[in-house]
Biopython code that builds the backbone (N, CA, C, O; Angstrom):
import numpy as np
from Bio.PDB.StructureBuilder import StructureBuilder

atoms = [
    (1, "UNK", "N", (-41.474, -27.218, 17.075)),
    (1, "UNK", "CA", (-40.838, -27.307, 15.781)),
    (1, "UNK", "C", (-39.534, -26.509, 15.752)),
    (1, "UNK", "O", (-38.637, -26.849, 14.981)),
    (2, "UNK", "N", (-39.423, -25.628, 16.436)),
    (2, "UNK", "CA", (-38.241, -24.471, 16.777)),
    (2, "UNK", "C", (-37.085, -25.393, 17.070)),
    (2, "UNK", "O", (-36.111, -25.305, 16.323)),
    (3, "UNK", "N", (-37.062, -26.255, 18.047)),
    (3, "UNK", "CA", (-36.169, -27.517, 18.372)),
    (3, "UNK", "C", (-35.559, -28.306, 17.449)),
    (3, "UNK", "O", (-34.383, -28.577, 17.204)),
    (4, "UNK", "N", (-36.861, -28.692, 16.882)),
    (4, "UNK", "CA", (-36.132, -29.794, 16.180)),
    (4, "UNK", "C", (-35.542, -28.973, 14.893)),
    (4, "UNK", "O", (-34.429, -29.443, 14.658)),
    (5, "UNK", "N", (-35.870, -27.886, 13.931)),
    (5, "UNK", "CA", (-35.458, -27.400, 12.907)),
    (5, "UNK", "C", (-33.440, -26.781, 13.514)),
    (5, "UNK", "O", (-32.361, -26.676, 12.930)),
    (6, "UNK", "N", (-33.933, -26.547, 14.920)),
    (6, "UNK", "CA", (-32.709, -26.214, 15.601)),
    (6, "UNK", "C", (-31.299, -26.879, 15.570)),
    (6, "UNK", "O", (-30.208, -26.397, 15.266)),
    (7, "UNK", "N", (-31.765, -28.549, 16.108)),
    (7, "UNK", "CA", (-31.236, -29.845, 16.363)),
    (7, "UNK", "C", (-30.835, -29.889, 14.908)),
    (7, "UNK", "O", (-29.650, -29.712, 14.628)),
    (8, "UNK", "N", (-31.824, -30.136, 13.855)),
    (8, "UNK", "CA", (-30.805, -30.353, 12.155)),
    (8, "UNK", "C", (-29.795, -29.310, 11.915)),
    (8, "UNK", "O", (-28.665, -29.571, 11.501)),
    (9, "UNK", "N", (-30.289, -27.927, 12.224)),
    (9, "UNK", "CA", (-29.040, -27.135, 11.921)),
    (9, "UNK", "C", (-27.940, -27.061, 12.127)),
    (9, "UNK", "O", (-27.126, -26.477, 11.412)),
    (10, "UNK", "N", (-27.641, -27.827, 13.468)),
    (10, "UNK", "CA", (-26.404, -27.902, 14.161)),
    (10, "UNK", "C", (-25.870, -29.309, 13.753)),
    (10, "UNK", "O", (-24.663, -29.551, 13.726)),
    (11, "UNK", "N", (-26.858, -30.253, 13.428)),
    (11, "UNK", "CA", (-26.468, -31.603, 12.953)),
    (11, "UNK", "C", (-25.883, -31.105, 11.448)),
    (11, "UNK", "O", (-24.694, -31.194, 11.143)),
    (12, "UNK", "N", (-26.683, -30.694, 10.776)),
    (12, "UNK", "CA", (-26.054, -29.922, 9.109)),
    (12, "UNK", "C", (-24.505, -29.534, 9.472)),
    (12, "UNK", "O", (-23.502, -30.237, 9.352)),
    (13, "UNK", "N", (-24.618, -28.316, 9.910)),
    (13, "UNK", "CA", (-23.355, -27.492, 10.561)),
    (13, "UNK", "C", (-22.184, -28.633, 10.710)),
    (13, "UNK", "O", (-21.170, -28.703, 10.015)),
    (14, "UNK", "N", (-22.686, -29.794, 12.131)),
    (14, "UNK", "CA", (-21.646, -30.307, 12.256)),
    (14, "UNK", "C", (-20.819, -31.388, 11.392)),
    (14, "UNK", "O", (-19.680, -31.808, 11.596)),
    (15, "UNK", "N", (-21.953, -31.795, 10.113)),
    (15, "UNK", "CA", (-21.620, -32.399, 9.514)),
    (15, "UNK", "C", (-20.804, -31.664, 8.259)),
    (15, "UNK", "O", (-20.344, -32.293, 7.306)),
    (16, "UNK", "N", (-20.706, -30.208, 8.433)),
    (16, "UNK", "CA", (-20.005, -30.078, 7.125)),
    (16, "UNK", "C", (-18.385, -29.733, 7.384)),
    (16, "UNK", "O", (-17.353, -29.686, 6.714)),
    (17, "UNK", "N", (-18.906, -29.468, 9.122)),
    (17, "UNK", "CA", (-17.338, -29.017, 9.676)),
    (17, "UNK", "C", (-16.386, -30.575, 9.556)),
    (17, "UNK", "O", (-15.219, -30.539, 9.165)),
    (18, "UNK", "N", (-17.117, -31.994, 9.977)),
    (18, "UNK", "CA", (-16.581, -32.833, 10.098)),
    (18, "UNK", "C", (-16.066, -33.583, 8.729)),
    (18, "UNK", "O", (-15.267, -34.517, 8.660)),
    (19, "UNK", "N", (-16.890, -32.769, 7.438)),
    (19, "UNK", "CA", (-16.110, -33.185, 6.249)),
    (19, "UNK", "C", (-15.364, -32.498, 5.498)),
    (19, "UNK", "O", (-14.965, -32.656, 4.344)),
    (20, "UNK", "N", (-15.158, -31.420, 6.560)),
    (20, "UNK", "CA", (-14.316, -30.164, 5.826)),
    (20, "UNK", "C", (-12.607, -30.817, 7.004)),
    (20, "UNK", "O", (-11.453, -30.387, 6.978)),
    (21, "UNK", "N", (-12.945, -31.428, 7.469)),
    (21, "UNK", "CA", (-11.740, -31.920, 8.636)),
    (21, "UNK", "C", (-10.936, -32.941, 8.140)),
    (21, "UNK", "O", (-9.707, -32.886, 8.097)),
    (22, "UNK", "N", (-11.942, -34.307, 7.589)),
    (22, "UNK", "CA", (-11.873, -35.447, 7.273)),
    (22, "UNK", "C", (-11.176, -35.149, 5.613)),
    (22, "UNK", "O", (-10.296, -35.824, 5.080)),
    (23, "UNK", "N", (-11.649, -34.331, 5.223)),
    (23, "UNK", "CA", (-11.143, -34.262, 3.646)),
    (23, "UNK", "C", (-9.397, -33.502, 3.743)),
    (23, "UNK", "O", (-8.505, -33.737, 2.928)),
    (24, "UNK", "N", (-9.292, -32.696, 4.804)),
    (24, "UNK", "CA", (-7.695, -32.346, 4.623)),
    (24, "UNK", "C", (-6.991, -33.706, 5.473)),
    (24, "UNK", "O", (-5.767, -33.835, 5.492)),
    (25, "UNK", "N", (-7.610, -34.374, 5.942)),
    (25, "UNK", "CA", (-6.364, -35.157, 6.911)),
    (25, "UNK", "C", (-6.662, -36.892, 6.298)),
    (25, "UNK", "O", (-5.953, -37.747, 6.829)),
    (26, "UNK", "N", (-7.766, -37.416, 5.127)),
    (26, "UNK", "CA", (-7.929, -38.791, 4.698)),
    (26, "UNK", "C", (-7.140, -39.084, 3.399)),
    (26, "UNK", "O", (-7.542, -38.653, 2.318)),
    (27, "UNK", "N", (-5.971, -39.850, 3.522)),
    (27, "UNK", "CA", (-5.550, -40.270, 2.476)),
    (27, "UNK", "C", (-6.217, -41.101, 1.852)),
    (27, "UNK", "O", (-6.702, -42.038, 2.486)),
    (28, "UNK", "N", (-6.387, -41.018, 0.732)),
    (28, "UNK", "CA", (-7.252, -42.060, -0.356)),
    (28, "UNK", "C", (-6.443, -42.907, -1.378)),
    (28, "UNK", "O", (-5.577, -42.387, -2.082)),
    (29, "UNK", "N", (-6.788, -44.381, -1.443)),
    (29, "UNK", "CA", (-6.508, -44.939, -1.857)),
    (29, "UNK", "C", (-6.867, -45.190, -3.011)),
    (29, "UNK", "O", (-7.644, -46.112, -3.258)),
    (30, "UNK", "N", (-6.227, -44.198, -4.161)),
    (30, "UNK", "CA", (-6.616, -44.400, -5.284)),
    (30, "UNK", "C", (-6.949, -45.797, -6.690)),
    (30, "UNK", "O", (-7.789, -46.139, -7.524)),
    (31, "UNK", "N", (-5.186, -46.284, -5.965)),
    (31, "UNK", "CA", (-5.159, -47.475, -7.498)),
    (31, "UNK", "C", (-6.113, -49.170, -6.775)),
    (31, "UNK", "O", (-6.236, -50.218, -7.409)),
    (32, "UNK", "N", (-6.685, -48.871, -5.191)),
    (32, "UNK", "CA", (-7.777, -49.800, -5.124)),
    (32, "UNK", "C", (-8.872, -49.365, -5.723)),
    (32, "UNK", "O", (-9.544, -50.251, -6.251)),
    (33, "UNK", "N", (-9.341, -48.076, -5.824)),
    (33, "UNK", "CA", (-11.007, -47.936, -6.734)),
    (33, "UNK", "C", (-10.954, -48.080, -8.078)),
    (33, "UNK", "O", (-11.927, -48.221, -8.818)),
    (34, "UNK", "N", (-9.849, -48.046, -8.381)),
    (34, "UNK", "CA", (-9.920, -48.380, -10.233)),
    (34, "UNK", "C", (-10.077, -46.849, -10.479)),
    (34, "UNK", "O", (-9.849, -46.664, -11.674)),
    (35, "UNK", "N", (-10.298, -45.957, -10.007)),
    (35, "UNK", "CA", (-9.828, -44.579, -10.790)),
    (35, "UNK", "C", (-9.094, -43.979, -10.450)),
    (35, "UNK", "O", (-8.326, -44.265, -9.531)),
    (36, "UNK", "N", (-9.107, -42.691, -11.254)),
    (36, "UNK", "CA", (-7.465, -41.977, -10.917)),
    (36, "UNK", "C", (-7.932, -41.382, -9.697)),
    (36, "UNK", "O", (-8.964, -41.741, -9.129)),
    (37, "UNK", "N", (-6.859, -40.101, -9.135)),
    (37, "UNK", "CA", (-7.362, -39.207, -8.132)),
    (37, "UNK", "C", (-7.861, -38.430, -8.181)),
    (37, "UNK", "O", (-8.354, -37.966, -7.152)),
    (38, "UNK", "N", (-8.079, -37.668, -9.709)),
    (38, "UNK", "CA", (-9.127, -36.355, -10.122)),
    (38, "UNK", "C", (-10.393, -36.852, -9.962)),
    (38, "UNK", "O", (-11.345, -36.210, -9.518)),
    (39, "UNK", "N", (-10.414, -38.423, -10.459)),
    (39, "UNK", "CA", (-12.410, -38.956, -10.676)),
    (39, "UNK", "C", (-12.845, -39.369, -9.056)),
    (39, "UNK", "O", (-13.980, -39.192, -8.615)),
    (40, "UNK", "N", (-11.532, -40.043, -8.146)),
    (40, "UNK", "CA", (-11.819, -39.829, -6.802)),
    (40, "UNK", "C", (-12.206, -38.597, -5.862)),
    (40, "UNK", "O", (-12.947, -38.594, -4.878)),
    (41, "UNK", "N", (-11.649, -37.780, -6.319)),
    (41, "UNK", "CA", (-12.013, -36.469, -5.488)),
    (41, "UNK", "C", (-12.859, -35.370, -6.034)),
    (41, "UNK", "O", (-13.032, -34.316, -5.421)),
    (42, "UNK", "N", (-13.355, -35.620, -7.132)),
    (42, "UNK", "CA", (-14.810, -34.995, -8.165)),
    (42, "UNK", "C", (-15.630, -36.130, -7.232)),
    (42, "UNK", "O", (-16.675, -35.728, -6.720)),
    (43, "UNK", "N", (-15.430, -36.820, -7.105)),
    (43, "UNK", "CA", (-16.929, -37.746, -6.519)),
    (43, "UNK", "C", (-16.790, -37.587, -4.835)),
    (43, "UNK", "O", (-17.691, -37.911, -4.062)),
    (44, "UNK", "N", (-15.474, -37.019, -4.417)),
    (44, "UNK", "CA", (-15.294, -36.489, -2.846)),
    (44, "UNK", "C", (-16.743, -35.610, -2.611)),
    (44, "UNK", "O", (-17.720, -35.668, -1.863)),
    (45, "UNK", "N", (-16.324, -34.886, -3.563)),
    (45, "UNK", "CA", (-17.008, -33.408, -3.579)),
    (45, "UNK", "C", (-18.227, -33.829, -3.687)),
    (45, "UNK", "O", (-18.929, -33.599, -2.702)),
    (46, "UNK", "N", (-18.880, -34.553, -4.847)),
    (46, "UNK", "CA", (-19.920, -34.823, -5.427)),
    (46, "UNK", "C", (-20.853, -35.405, -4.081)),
    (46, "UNK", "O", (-22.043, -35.103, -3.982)),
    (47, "UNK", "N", (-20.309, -36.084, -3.288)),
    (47, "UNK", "CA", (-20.422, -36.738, -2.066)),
    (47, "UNK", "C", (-21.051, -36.190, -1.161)),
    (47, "UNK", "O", (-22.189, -36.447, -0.769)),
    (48, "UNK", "N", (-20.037, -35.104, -0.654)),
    (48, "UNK", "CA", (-19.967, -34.030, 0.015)),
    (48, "UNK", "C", (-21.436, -32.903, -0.289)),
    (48, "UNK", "O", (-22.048, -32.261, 0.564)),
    (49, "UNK", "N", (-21.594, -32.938, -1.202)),
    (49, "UNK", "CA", (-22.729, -32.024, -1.959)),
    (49, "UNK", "C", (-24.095, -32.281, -1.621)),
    (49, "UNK", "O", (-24.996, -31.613, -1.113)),
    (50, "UNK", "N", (-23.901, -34.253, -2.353)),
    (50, "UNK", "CA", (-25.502, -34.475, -2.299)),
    (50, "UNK", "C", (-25.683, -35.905, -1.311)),
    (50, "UNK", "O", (-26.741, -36.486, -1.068)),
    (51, "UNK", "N", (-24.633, -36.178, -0.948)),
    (51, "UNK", "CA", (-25.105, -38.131, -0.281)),
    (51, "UNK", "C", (-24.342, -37.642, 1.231)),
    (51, "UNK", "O", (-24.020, -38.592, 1.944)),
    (52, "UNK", "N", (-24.195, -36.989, 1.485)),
    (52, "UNK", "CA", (-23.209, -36.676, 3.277)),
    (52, "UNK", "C", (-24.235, -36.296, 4.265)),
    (52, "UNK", "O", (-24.205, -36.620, 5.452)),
    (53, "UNK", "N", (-25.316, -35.452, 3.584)),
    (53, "UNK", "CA", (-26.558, -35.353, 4.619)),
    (53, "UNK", "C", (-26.861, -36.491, 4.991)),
    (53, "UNK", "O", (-26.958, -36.427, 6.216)),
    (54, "UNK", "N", (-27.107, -37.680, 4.591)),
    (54, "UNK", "CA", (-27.809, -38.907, 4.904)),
    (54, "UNK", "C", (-26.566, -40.202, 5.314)),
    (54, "UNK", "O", (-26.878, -40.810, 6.338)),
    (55, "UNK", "N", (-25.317, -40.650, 4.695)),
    (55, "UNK", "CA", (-24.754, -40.708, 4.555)),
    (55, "UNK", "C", (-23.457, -40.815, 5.833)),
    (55, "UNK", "O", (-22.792, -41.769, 6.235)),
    (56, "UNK", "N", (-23.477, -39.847, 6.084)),
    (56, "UNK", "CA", (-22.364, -39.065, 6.793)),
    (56, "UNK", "C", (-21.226, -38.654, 6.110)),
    (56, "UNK", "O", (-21.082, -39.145, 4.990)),
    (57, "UNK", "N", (-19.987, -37.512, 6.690)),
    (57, "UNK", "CA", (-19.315, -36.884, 6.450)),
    (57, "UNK", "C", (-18.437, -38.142, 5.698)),
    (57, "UNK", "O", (-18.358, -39.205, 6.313)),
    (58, "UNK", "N", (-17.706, -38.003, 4.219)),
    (58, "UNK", "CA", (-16.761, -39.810, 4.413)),
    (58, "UNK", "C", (-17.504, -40.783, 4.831)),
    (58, "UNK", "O", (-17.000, -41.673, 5.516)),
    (59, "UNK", "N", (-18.571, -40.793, 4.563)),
    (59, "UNK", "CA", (-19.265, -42.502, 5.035)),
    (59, "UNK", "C", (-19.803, -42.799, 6.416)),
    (59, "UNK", "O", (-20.685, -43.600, 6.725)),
    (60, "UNK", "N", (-19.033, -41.926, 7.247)),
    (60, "UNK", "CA", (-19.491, -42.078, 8.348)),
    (60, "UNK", "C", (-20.309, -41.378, 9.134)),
    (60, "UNK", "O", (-20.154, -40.272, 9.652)),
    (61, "UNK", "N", (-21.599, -42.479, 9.189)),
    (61, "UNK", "CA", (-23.262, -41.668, 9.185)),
    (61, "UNK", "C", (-23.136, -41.946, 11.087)),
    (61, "UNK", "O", (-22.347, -42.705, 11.649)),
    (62, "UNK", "N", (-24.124, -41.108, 11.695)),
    (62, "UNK", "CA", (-24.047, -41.411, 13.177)),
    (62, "UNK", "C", (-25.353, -42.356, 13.670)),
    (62, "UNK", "O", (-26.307, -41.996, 14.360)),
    (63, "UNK", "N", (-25.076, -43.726, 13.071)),
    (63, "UNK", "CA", (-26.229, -45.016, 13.346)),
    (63, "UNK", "C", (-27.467, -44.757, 13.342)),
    (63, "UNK", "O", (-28.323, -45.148, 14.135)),
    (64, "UNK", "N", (-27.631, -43.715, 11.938)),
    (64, "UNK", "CA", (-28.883, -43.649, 11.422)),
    (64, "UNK", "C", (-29.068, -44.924, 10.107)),
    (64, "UNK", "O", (-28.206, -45.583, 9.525)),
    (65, "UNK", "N", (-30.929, -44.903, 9.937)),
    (65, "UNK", "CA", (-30.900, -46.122, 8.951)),
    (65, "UNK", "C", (-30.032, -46.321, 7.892)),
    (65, "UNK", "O", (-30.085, -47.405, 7.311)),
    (66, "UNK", "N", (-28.946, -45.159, 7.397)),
    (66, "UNK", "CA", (-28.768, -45.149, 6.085)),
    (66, "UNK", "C", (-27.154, -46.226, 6.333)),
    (66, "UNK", "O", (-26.412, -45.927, 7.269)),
    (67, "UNK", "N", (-26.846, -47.239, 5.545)),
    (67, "UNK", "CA", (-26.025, -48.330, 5.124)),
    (67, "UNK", "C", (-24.588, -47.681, 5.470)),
    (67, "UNK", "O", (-24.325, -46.603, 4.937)),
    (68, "UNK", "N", (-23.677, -48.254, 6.302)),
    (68, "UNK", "CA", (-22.290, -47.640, 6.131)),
    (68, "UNK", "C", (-21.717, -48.147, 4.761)),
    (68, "UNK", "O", (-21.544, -49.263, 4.271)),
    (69, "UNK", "N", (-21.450, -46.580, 4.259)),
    (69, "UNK", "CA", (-20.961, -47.581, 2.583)),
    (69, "UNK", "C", (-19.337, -47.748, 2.594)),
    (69, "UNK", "O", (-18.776, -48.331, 1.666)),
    (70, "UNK", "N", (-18.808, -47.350, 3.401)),
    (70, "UNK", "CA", (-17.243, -48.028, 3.502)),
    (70, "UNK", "C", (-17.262, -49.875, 3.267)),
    (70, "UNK", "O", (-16.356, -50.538, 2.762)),
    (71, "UNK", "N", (-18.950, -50.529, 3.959)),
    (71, "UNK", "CA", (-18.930, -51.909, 3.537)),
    (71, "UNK", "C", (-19.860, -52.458, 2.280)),
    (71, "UNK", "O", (-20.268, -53.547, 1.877)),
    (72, "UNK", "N", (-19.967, -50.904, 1.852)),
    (72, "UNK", "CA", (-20.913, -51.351, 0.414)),
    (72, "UNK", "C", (-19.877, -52.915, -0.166)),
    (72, "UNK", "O", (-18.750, -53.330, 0.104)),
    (73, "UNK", "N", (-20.571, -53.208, -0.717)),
    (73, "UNK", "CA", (-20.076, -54.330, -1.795)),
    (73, "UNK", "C", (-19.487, -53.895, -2.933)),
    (73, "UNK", "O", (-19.982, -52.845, -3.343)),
    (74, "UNK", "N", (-18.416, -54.424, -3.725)),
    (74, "UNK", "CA", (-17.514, -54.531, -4.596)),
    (74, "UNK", "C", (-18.597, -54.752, -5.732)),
    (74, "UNK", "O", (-18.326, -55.683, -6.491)),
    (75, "UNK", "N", (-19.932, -53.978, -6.023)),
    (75, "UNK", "CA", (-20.732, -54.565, -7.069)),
    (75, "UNK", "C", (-21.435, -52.575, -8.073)),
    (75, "UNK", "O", (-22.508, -51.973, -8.111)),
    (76, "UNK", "N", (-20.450, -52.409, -8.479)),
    (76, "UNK", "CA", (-20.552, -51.174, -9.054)),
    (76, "UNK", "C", (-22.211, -51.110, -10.119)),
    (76, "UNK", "O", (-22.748, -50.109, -10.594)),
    (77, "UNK", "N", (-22.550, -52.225, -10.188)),
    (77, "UNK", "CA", (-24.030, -52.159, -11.127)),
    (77, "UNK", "C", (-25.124, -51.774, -10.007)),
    (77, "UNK", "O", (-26.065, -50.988, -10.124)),
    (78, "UNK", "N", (-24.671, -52.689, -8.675)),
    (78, "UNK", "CA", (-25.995, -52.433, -7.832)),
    (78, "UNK", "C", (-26.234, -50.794, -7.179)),
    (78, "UNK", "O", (-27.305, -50.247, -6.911)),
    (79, "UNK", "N", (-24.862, -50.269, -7.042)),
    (79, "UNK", "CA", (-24.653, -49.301, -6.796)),
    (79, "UNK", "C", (-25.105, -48.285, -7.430)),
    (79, "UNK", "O", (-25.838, -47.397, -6.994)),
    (80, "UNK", "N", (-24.543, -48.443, -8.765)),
    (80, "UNK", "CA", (-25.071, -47.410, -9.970)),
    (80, "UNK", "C", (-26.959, -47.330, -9.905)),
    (80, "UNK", "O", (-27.551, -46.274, -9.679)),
    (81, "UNK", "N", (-27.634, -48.605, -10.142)),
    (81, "UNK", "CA", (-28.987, -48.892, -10.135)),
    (81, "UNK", "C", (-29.620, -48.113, -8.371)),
    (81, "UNK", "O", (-30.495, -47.285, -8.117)),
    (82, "UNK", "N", (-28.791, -48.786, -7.621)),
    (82, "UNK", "CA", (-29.452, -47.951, -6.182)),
    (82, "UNK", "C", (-29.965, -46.435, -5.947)),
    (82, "UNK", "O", (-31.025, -45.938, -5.565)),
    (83, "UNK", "N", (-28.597, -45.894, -6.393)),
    (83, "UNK", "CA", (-28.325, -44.377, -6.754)),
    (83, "UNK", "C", (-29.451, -43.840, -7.682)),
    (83, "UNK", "O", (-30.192, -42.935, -7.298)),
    (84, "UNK", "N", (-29.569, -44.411, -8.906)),
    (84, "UNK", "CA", (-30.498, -44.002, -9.984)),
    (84, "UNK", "C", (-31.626, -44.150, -9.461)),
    (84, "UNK", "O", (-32.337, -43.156, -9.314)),
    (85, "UNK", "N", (-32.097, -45.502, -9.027)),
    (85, "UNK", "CA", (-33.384, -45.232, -8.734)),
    (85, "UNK", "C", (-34.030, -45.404, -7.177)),
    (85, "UNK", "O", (-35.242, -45.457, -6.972)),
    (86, "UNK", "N", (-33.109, -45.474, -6.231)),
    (86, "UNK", "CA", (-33.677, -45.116, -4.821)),
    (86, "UNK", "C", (-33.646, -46.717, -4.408)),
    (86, "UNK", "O", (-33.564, -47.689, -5.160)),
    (87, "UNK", "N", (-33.766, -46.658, -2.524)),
    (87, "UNK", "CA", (-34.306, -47.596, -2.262)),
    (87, "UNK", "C", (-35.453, -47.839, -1.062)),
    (87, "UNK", "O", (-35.963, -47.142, -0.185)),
    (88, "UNK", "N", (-35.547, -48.983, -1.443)),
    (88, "UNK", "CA", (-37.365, -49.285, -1.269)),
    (88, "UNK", "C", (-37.877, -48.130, -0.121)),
    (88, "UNK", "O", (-38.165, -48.192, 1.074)),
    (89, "UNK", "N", (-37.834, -47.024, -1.157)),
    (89, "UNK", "CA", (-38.850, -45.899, -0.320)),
    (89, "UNK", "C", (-38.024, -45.092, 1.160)),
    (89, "UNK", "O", (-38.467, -44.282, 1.974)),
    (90, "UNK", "N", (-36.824, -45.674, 1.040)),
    (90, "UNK", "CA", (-35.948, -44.853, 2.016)),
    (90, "UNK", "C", (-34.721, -43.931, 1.401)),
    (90, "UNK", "O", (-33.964, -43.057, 1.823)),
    (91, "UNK", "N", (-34.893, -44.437, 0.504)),
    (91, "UNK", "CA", (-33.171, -43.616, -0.213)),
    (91, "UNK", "C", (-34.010, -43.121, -1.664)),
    (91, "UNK", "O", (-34.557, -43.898, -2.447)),
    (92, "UNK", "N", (-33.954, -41.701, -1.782)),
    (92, "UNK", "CA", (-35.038, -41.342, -2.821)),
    (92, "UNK", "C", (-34.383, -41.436, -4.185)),
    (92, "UNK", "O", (-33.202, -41.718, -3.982)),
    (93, "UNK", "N", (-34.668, -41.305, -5.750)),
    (93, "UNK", "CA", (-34.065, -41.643, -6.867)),
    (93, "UNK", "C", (-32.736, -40.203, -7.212)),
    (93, "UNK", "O", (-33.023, -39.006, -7.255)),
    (94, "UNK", "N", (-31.670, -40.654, -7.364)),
    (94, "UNK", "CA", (-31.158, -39.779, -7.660)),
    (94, "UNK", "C", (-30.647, -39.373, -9.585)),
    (94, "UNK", "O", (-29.948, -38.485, -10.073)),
    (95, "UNK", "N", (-31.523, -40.688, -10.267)),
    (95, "UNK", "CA", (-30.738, -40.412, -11.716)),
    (95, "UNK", "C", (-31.411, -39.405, -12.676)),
    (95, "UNK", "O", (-31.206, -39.316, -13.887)),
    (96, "UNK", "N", (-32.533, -38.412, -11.671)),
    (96, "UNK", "CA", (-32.662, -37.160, -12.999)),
    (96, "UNK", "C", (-31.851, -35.886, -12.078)),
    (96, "UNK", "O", (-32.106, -34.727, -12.405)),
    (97, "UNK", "N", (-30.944, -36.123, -11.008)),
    (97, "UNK", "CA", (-30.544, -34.983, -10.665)),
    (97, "UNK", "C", (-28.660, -34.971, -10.640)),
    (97, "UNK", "O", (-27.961, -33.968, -10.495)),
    (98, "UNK", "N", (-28.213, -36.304, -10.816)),
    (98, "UNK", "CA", (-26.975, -36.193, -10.600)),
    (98, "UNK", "C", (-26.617, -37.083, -12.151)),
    (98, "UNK", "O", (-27.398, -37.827, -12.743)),
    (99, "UNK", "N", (-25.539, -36.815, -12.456)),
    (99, "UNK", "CA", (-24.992, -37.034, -13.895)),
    (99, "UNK", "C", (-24.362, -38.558, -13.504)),
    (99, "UNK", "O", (-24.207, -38.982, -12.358)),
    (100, "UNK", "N", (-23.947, -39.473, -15.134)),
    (100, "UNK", "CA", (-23.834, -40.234, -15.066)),
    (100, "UNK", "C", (-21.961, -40.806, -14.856)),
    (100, "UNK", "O", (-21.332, -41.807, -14.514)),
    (101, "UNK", "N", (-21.629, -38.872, -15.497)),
    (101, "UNK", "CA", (-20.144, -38.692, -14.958)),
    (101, "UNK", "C", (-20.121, -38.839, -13.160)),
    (101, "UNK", "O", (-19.167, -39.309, -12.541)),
    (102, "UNK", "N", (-21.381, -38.328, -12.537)),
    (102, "UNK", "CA", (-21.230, -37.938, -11.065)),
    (102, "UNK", "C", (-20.971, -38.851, -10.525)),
    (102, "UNK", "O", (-19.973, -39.006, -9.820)),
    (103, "UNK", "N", (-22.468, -40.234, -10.920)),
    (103, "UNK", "CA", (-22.627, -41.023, -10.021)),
    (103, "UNK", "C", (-21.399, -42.224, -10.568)),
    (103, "UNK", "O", (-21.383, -43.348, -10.066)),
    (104, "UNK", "N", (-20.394, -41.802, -11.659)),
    (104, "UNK", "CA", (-18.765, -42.634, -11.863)),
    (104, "UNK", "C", (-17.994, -42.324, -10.927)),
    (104, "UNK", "O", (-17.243, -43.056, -10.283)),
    (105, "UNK", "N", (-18.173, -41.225, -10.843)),
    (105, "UNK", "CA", (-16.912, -40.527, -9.648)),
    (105, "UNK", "C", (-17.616, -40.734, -7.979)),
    (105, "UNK", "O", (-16.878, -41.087, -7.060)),
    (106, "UNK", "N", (-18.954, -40.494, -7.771)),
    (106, "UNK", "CA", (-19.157, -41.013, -6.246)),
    (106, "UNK", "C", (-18.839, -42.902, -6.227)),
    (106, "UNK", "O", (-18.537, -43.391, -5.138)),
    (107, "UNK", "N", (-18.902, -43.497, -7.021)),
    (107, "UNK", "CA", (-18.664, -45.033, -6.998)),
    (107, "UNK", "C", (-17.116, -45.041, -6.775)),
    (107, "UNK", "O", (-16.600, -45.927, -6.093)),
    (108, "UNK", "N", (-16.332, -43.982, -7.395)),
    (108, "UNK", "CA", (-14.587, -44.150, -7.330)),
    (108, "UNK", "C", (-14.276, -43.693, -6.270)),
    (108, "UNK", "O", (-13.267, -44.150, -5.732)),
    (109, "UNK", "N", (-15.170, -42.452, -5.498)),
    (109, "UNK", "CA", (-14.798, -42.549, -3.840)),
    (109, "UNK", "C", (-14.764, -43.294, -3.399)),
    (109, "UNK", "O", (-13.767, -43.889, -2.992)),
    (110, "UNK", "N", (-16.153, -43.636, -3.278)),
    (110, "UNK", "CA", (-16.779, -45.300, -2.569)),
    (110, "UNK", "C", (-16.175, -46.200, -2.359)),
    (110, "UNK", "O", (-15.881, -46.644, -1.250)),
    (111, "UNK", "N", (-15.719, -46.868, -4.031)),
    (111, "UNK", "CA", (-14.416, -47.664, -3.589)),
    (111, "UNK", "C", (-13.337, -47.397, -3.465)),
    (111, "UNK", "O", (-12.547, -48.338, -3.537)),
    (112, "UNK", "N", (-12.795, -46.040, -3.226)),
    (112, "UNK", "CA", (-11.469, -46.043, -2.817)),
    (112, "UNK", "C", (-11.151, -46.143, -1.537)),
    (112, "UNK", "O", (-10.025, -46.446, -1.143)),
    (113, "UNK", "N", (-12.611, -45.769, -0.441)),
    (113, "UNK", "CA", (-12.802, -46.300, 0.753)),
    (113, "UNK", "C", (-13.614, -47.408, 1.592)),
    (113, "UNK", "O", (-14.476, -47.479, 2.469)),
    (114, "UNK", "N", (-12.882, -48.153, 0.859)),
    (114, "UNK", "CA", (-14.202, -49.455, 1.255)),
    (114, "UNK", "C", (-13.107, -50.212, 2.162)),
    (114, "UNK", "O", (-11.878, -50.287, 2.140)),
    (115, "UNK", "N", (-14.263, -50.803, 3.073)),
    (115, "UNK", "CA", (-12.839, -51.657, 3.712)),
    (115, "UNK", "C", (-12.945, -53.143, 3.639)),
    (115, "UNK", "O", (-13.975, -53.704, 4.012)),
    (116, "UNK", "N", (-11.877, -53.831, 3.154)),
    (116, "UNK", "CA", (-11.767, -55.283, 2.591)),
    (116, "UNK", "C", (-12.728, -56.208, 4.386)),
    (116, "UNK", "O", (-12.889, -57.428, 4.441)),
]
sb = StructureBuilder()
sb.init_structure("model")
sb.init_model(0)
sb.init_chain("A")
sb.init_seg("    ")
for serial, (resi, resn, name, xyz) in enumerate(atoms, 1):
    if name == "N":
        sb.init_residue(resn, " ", resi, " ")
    sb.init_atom(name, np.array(xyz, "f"), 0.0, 1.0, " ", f" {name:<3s}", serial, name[0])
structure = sb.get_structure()
C-alpha cells in the first residue's frame, strides 16, 4: 500500500505542477465560450480545484477512463446535468458541493477550450 499511496502522490504533485505550467503559458479563447475572461478563469481555477484530479491538468487526463473534455460536445444542459448528478457510477455527483455560479464558469472554461 506504501507504493501505491506513493505512485498518487507524485501523480497529484505532477499534476498540479503541470497546471500551474499550462495556466501561465494557455491562451484562452474567450469570445468562442460565450463568456467573458473573469467567468473563464473563475472556472480555470474552479477546474483546477475540483475536476483536474480526474480530468487532467487543462483537460488533459493521461488515458485514464475519464472523457477528454476539450471534445465534450457543444451541449451546455448535458454538461450542467452530468456535473450535478454524476455518471453512471464513474463520475460521482457534484451539485451539493460546487455552486451553480461554479459549475457556469467550469462550462465557460470548457468551452473556451474545446476543439471544433
Amino acid at each position: 500500500m506504501t507504493k501505491r499511496v506513493s505512485k498518487r502522490t507524485v501523480a497529484y504533485f505532477a499534476a498540479v505542477a503541470a497546471t500551474a505550467v499550462a495556466q501561465m503559458t494557455m491562451p484562452v479563447a474567450a469570445q468562442q465560450a460565450g463568456g467573458d475572461q473573469a467567468q473563464i478563469d473563475l472556472g480555470k481555477r474552479t477546474y483546477a480545484q475540483n475536476c483536474s484530479h480526474c480530468h487532467g491538468p487543462n483537460m488533459v487526463n493521461s488515458g485514464t477512463i475519464t472523457p477528454d473534455l476539450r471534445t465534450f460536445p457543444d451541449d451546455r444542459m448535458r454538461f450542467v446535468t452530468t456535473v450535478k448528478q454524476g455518471k453512471n457510477g464513474k463520475m460521482p455527483p457534484w451539485g451539493d458541493i460546487l455552486s451553480e455560479d461554479q459549475i457556469a464558469d467550469i462550462w465557460a472554461f470548457v468551452a473556451s477550450r474545446r476543439n471544433p
